[in-house]
N, C-alpha and C positions, 0 to 999 in steps of 0.2 A: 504494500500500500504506500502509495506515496503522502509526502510531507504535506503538500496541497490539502490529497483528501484527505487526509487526517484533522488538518486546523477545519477544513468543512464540516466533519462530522462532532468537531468542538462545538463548532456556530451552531448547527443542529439541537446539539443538545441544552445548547442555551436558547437556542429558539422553543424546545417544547417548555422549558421555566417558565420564559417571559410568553404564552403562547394560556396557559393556563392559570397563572395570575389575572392576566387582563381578561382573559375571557368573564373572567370571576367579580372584578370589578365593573365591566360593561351590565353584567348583568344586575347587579344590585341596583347599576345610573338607570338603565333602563326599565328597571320597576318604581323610581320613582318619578320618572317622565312622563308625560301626556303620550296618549295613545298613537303609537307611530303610522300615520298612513301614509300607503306605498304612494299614493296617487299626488301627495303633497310633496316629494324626498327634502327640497330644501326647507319649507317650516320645519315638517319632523325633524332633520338634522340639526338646525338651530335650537330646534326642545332638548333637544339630547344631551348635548354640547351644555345647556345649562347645569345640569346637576354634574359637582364638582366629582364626583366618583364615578361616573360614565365618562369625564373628562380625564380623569384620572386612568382609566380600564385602556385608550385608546390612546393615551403615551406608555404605556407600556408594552400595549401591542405594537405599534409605530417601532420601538426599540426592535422588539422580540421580530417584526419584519425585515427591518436592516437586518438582523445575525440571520434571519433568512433567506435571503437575498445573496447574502454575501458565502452562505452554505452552499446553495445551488449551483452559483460558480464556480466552487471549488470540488464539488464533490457529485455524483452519479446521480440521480432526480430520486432514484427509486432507495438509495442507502440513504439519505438524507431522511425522505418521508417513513422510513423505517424507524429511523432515531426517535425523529418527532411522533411517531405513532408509541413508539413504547414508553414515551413521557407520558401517554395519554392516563397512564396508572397514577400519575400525581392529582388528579383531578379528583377523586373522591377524597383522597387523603387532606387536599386542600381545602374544597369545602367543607367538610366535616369539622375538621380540627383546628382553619385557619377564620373562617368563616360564616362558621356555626348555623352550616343549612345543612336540611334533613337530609339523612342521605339512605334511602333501604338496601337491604341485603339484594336485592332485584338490581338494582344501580350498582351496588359493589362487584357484582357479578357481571352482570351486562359491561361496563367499564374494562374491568381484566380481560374478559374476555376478545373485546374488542381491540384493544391494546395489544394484546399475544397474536391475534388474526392477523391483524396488518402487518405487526415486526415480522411473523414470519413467513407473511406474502411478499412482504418487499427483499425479505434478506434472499428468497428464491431467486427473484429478478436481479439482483444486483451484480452479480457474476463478476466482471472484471471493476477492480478498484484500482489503475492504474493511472484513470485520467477524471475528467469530468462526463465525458460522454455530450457533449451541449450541442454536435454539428446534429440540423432536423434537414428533412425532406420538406420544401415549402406544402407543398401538396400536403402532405400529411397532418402538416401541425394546421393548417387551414380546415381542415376536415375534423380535427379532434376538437379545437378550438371551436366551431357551430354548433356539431352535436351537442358538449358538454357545454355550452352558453345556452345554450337554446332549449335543453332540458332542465337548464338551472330555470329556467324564465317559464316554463311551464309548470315545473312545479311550484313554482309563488304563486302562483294562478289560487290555488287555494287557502287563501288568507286568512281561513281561521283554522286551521291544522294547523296548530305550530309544528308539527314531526314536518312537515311537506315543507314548510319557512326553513325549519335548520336546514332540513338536505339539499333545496334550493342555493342556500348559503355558502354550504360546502362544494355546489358543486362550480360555482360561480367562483368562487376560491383558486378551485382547481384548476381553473383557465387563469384563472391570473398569475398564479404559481408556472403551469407550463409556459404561459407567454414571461416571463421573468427567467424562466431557466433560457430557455431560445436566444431572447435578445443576449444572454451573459457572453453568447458566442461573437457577437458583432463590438463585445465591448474593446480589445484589443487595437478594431480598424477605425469604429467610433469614435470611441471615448465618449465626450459628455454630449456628441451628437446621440446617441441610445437617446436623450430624451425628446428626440421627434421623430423618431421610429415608430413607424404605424403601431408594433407590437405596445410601445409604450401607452397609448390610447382605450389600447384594450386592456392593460395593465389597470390604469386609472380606472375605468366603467365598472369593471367588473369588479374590484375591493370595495370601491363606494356603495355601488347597487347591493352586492353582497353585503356589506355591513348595516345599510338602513332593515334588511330582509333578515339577519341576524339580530338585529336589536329586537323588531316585531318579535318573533320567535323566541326570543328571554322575556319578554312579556306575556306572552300565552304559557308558554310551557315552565315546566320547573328545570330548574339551572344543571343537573347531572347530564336525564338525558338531551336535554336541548344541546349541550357543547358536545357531546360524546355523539350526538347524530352527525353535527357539522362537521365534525374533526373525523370520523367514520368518511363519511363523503369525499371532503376535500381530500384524504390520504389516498383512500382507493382508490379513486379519480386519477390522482397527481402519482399512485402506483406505476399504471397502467401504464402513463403516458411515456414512461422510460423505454421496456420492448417496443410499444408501438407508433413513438414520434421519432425518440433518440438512439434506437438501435442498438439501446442497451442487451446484454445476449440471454435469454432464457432457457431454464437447465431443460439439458436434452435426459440427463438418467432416471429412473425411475423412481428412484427416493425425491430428489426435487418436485418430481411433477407428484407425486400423495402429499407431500408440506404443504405445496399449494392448494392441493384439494382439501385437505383438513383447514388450511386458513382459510378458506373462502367460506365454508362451515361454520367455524368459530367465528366471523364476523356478522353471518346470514345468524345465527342461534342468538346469538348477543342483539340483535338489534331485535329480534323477538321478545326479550326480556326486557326493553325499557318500557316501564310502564304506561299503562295513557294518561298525555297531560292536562290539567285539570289547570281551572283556571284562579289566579292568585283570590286567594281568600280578602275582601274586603278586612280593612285593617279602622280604630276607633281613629279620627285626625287628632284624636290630645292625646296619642299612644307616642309611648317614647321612641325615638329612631334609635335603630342599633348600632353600636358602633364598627364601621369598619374595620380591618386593620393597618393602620399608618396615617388614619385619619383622625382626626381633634374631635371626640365628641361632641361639637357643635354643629357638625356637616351632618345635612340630611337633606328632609325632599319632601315633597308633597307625594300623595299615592294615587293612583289611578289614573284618571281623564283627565283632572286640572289643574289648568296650567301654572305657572310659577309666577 
């Protein structure tokens, strides 16, 4: 393995930290925010942005996306989304114990399991760790890139299913993550031209749109499986896209090819167990806010529909 992937798969793994914090934080901003409509993006984005812990959740993602970004170029699309899929295990441990929301044995389960599916669907595809693997088939990534936009964008069609909002989310991710690994190849002839590169355009749409459709979805659903659906998606998705954009190599023996069919198992069984989401429990307005963690128990928010 070289020196490269190896600082790649560092950034990885400080990408799943900062990748589960913030998800954690968005979701508390976005239970105390006014009700997100897709149909309004920039109001809704302006409500968002108001409560300081949503605002909070989205610098640290913003962080946790630079060590992403800068993973992707260094390292194989599918060893990278393996790392960040097996961080996926800190997400219950965090809620639970960092940020005191419920978390059942159904979620603890669903969670691990999802987690162990992806690490070892991606670590099947990973095959050669020599380089980054970034050179695409324009064709191809044009063709991956639709599908998985376009079934992002059908699935938000369903806007009061949160499970259909997170997947939509995840999978609108996933195009923004393979158009991020792609452009990393142009960065050498570029430089800081990449940022008027077409790919860069769909870079931008695609984490925006996906983030206002991610926020929806932590307001409908409870915060385990809501993140654990998007993060399911986005990896799978962003799996995939290694054999079938970047040419990364897929194992020909027969042990490779049953891991792969036991992960894809273990992530189809797990996404059976997250339970159905229910919608937040109205709360008294003279009820105390909870305190985050890093935050001044003065910071809080209004609940439900109105506004600040």
């Amino acid at each position: 393995m070289s020196a490269s992937v190896e600082l790649g798969l560092v950034l990885a793994l400080l990408t799943a930290f900062g990748s589960v914090a913030g998800f954690l934080y968005k979701f508390k901003g976005a239970r105390e925010a006014p009700e997100v409509q897709l149909g309004r993006p920039i109001h809704s984005t302006i409500e968002l942005f108001r409560s300081p812990v949503y605002a909070l959740g989205i610098l640290i993602a913003l962080i946790s996306w630079g060590f992403h970004d800068g993973a992707l170029a260094l390292a194989p699309i599918s060893l990278v989304q393996s790392v960040i899929a097996g961080g996926l295990v800190l997400l219950t441990v965090a809620a639970d114990k960092l940020f005191g929301l419920p978390v059942t044995r159904r979620e603890w389960i669903g969670v691990g399991l999802t987690a162990t599916g992806l690490a070892f669907l991606a670590a099947t595809m990973s095959g050669d760790t020599s380089s980054a693997h970034s050179r695409y088939h324009p064709g191809s990534l044009a063709i991956f890139l639709i599908v998985v936009g376009a079934a992002g964008l059908v699935c938000c069609m369903r806007v009061k299913r949160p499970a259909w909002l997170a997947v939509s989310a995840g999978l609108l991710w996933a195009t923004s993550d393979t158009s991020i690994k792609a452009l990393s190849s142009h960065l050498s002839k570029l430089g800081i031209g990449v940022v008027i590169h077409p790919l860069a355009v769909v870079i931008l749409v695609a984490s925006l749109v996906g983030l206002l459709i991610s926020a929806r979805s932590l307001q409908l659903g409870d915060a385990v499986p809501m993140i654990a659906l998007t993060s399911a998606a986005a990896n799978l998705t962003t799996i995939a896209a290694g054999p079938l954009v970047f040419g990364e190599p897929w194992p020909h023996s027969t042990a490779g090819q049953a891991v792969r069919i036991v992960a894809f198992v273990l992530v189809i069984v797990a996404a059976s167990l997250t339970p159905p989401p229910s919608a937040p429990p109205e709360q008294d307005a003279g009820a105390p806010v909870e305190r985050m963690p890093g935050l001044p128990a003065s910071v809080g928010g209004h609940q439900g529909g109105e506004p600040s």
